[in-house]
C-alpha positions as CSV (number, residue, x, y, z in Angstrom):
1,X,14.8,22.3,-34.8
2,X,11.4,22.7,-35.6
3,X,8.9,22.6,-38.4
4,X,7.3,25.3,-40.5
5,X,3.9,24.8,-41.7
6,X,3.1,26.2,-45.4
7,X,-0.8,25.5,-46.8
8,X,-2.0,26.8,-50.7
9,X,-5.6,25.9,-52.1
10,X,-7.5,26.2,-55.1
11,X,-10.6,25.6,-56.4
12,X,-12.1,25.4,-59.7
13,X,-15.9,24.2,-61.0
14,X,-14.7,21.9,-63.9
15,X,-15.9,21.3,-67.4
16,X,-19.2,19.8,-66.5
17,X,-20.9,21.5,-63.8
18,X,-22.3,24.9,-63.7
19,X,-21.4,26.0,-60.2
20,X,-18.8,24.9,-57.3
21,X,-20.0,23.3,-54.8
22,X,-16.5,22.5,-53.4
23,X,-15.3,24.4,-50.2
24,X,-11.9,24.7,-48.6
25,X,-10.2,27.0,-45.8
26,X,-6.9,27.1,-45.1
27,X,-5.5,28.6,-41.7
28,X,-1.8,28.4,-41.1
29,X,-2.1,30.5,-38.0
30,X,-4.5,27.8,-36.5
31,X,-2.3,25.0,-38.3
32,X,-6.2,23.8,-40.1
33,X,-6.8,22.9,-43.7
34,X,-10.4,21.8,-44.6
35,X,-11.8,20.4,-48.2
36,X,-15.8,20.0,-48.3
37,X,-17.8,19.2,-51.1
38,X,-20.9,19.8,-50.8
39,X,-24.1,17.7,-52.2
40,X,-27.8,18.9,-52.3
41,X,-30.7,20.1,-54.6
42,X,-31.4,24.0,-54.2
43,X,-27.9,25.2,-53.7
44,X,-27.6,23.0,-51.0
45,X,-24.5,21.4,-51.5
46,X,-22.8,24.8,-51.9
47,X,-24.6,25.9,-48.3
48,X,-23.3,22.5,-47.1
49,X,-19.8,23.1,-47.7
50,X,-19.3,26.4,-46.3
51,X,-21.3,25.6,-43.4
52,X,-18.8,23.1,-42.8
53,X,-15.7,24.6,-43.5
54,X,-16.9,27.6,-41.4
55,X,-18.1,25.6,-38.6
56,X,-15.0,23.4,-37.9
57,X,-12.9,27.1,-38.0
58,X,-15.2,28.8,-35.8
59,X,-15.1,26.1,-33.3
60,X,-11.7,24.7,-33.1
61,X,-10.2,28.5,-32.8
62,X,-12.9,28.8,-30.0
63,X,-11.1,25.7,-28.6
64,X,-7.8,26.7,-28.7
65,X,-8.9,30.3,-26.9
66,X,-10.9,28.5,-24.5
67,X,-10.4,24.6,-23.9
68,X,-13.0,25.0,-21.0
69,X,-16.1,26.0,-23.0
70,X,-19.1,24.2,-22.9
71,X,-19.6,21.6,-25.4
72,X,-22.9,19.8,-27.3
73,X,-24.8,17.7,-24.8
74,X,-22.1,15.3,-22.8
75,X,-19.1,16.3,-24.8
76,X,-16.3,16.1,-22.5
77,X,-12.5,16.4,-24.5
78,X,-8.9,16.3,-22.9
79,X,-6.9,19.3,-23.1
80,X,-4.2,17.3,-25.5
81,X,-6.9,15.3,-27.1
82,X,-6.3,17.1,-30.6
83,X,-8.4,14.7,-32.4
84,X,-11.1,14.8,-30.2
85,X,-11.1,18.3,-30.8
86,X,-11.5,17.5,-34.9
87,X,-14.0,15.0,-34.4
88,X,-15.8,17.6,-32.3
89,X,-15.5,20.6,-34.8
90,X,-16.7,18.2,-37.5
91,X,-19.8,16.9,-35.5
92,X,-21.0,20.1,-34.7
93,X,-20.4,21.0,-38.6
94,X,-23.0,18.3,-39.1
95,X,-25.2,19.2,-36.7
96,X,-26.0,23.0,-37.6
97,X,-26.3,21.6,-41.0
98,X,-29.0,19.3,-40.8
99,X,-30.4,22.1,-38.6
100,X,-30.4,24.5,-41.0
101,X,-31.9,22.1,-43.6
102,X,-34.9,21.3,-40.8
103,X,-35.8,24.7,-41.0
104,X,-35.6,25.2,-44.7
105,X,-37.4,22.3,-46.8
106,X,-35.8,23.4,-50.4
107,X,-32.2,22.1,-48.6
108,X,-33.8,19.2,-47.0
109,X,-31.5,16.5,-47.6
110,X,-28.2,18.4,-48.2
111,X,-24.9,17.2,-47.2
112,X,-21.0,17.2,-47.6
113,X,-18.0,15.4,-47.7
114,X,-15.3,16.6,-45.2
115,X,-11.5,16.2,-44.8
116,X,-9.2,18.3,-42.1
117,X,-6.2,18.8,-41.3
118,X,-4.9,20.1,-37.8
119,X,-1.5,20.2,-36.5
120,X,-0.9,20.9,-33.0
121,X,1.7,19.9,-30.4
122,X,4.0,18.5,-33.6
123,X,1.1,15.9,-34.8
124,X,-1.0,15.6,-37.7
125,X,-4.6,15.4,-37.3
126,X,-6.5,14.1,-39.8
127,X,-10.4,13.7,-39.8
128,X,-12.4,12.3,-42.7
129,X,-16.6,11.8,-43.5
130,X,-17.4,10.8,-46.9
131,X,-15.1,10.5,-50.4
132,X,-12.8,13.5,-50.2
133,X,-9.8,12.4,-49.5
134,X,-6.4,13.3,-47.6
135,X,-2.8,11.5,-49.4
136,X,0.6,12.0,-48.2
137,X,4.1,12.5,-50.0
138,X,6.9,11.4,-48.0
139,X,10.7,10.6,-48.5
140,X,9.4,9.5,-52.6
141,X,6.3,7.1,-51.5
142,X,3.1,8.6,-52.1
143,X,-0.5,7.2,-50.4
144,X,-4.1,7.2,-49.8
145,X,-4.2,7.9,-46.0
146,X,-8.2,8.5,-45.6
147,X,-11.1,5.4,-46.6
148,X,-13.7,6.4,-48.9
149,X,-17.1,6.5,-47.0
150,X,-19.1,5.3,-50.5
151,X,-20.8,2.5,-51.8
152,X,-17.8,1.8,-53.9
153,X,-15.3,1.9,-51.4
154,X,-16.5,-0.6,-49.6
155,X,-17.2,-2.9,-52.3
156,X,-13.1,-2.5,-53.1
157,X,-12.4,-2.6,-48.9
158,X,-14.5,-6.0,-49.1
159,X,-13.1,-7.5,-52.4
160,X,-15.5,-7.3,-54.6
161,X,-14.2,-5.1,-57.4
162,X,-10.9,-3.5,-58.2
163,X,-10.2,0.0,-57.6
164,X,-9.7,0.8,-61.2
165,X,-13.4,-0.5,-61.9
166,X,-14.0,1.7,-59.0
167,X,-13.2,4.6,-60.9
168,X,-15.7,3.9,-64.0
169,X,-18.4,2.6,-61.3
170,X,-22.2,3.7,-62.2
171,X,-22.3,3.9,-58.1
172,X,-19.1,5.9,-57.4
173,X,-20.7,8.7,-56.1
174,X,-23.0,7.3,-53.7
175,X,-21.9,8.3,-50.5
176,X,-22.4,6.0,-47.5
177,X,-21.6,8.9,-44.6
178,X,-22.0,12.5,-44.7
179,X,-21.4,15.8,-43.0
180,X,-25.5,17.0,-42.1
181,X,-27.3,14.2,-43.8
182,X,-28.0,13.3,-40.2
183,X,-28.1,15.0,-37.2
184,X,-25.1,13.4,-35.8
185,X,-21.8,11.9,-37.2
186,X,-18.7,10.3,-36.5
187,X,-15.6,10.8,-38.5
188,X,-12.5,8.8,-38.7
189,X,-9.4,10.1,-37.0
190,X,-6.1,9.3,-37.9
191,X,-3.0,10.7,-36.4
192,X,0.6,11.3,-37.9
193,X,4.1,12.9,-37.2
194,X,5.1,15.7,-38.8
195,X,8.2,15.3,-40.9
196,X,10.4,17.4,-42.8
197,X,9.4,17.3,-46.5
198,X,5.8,16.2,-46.0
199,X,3.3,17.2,-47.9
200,X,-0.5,16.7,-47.6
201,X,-2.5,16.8,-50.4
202,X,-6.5,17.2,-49.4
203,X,-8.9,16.9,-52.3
204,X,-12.6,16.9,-53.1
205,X,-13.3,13.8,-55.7
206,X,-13.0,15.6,-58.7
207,X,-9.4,15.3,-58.5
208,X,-9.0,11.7,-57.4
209,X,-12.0,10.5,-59.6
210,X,-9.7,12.5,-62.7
211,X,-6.2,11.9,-61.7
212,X,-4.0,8.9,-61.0
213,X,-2.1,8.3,-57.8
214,X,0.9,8.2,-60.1
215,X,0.0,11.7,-62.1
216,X,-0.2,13.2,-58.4
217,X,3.3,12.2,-57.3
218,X,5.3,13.8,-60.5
219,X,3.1,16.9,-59.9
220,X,4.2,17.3,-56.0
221,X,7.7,16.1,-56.6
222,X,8.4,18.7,-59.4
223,X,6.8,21.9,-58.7
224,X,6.1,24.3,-55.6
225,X,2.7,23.9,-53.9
226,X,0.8,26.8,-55.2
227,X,2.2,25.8,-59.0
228,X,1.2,21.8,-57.7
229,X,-2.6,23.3,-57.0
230,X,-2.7,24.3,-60.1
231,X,-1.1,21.5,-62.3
232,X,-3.1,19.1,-60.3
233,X,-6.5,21.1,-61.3
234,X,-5.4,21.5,-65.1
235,X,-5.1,17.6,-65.6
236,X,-8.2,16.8,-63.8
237,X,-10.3,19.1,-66.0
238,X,-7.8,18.2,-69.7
239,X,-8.9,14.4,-68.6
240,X,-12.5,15.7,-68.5
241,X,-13.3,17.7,-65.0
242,X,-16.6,16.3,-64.6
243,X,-17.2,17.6,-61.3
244,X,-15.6,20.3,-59.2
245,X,-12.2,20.3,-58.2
246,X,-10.5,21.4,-55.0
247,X,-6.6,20.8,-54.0
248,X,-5.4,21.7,-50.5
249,X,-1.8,21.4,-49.9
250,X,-0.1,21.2,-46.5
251,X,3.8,21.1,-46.7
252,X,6.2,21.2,-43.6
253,X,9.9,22.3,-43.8
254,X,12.2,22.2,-40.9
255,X,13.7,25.4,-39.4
256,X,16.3,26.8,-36.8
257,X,13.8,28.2,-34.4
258,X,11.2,26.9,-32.1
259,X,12.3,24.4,-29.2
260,X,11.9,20.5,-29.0
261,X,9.0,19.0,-27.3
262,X,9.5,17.9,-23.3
263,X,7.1,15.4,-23.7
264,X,8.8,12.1,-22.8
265,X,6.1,10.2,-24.9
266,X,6.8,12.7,-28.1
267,X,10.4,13.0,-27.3
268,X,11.2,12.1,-30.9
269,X,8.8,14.6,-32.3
270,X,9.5,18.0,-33.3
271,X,7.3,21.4,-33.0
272,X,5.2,23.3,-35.7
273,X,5.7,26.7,-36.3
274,X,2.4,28.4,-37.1
């Protein structure tokens, strides 16, 4: 058995903004899914976020042509070391952002949020810089997999509010790591098995600042992705859309074809069609 990969986006600019600044890429062929929303004066969010989502394409498809080329400074990555690779893609996002913001004053200071999916070798990759966020659905239980990089996610991480006052927060949106802010930047990895049935949902903050956890689960269990995209985006903007929206989802379904994984440490995993 194996798995089939399916990914459907949309993106829509809300009821209170005048344009998107949200991002997003989906490449089933390369098994990568990528939200970005973008912050800046000047149109720089908007630059940001395609930047980003552009960058972390261009370079992991470079990677899976040529696991030998030459990387940023000492970068060295395993051949296997799939999150590496993310990590990589995403850090050189940041850095030809910040380099393009050098070099033009008016988007000095612009930045964006990133979450990415990869799947390769029957894993989930999952990379995350700033307040976009990556949840999973799986056999009925529905969760937050990525931390919030803001000022208000660590306040809940550290107990010292709820995350329903962190929802209403005067300081929600202060972000505490970025995607070209700085020249360099780490983000966090995480690493799952893909099942049959899963599905990923990646959103920019204008759907998880809008909908509850709850409101998600109803909309995944009962409709098919691209219908889901849409739902989701409707109820974030009928409870107010006060910033730009953007839902990614990744769904896997098992198939008859492909072949099982040799791999003695993966011998319970299963392969992605892509």
């Amino acid at each position: 058995m194996s798995l089939q990969m399916n990914a459907v986006g949309l993106s829509d600019v809300g009821r209170k903004r005048e344009k998107n600044e949200d991002s997003f890429i989906v490449d089933e062929k390369l098994g990568l899914a990528v939200v970005a929303d973008g912050m800046g004066g000047h149109s720089g969010g908007e630059f940001a976020s395609k930047i980003a989502i552009e960058t972390v394409t261009e370079v992991l498809h470079k990677l899976a042509i040529d696991p030998d080329m030459t990387l940023h400074g000492k970068t060295t990555l395993r051949p296997h070391d799939h999150g590496g690779k993310l990590n990589y893609a995403i850090q050189e996002a940041g850095r030809r952002i910040f380099d393009r913001a050098c070099k033009e004053p008016e988007l000095k200071g612009m930045g964006t949020t990133t979450v990415a999916l990869l799947v390769a070798e029957g894993r989930v990759y999952l990379g995350n810089v700033g307040d976009s966020r990556g949840y999973l659905l799986r056999n009925g239980v529905f969760r937050q997999l990525t931390q919030d990089h803001s000022f208000v996610g660590e306040q809940v991480r550290a107990g010292v509010i709820s995350a329903e006052t962190a929802k209403t927060h005067r300081m929600r949106n202060v972000i505490t790591r970025s995607v070209g802010f700085q020249s360099e930047v780490d983000s966090d990895i995480l690493q799952k098995t893909a099942k049959d049935g899963d599905i990923f949902l990646l959103c920019s903050d204008g759907l998880s600042n809008m909908v509850e956890d709850a409101e998600m689960k109803v909309i995944l269990e009962s409709s098919p992705p691209a219908d889901a995209c849409r739902k989701l985006i409707d109820i974030a903007n009928a409870h107010g859309g006060d910033d730009n929206i953007t839902v990614v989802l990744v769904s896997f379904k098992e198939t008859n074809s492909g072949k099982a994984l040799q791999d003695e440490d993966m011998a319970e995993e299963t392969t992605i069609e892509i």
